[in-house]
Structure formats: structure tokens, C-alpha cells
C-alpha atoms as one frame of an Amber mdcrd trajectory, in Angstrom:
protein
   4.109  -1.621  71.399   7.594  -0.785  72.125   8.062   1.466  69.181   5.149
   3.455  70.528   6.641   4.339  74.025   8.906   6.482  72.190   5.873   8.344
  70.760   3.328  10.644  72.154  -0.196   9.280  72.605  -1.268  12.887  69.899
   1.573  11.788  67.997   0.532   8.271  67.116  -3.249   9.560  67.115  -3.339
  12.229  64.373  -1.822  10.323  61.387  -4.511   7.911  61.623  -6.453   7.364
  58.352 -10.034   6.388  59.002 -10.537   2.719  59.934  -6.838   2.656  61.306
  -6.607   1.588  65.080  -3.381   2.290  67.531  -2.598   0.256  70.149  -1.650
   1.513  73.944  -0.612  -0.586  77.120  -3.753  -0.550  79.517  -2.171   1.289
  82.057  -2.378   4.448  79.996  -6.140   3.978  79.471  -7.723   7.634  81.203
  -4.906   9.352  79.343  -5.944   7.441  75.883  -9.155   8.534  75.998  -8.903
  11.883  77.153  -6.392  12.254  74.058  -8.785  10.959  71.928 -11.580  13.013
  72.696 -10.019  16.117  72.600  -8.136  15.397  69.267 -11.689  14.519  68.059
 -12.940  17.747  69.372 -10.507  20.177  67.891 -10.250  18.367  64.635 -13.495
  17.351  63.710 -12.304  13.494  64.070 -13.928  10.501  65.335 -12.438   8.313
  67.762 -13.701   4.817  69.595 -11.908   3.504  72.281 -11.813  -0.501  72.968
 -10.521  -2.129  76.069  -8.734  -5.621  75.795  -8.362  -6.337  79.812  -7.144
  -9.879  79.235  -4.125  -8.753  76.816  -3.593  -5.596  78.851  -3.973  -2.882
  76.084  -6.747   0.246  74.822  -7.448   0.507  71.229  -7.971   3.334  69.289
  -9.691   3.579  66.164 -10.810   6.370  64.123 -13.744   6.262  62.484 -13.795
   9.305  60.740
């Protein structure tokens, strides 16, 4: 994860092929999600969101 805190959250989202899933710390959750819904929005994408609460982190994955 620490080569992602150099990233933006659109940044790491938008090169995702489909099936490919990026990792975020926890903490950044609301802003994850909102992200992903409006980059699914305005591109015609599919994201889910998964929440790991015992290893701290939200995963994205898009599905198409």
C-alpha cells in the first residue's frame, strides 16, 4: 500500500482492467467509494467495493 499513497484514489482506479481489484487503507473508505461510483458513472464502468475490517483496508474491483 505504500506505493499507492503517492497516487490518487482516480489515478489507481481508471487503469483497472476488468476483474482487477486496488487496495486502499480503511480509513479512506467514504472517499473510495464515492470515487468509485462516480468513475463508474461517467465512464460507463463497474465498480464493487469490499471491506476487510480485520486487516484495515477497502477493495476495489471492477467488474466491468
Amino acid at each position: 500500500m505504500q506505493e499507492q499513497a503517492t497516487k490518487t484514489i482516480s489515478g489507481l482506479l481508471t487503469p483497472l482492467e476488468v476483474g482487477d481489484t486496488a487496495k486502499f487503507p480503511i480509513s479512506k473508505a467514504l472517499v473510495v467509494r464515492v470515487m468509485a461510483c462516480n468513475l463508474g458513472v461517467v465512464s460507463g464502468r463497474k465498480y464493487a467495493t469490499r471491506t476487510d475490517r480485520e486487516a484495515g483496508i477497502i477493495e476495489v474491483t471492477r467488474k466491468s
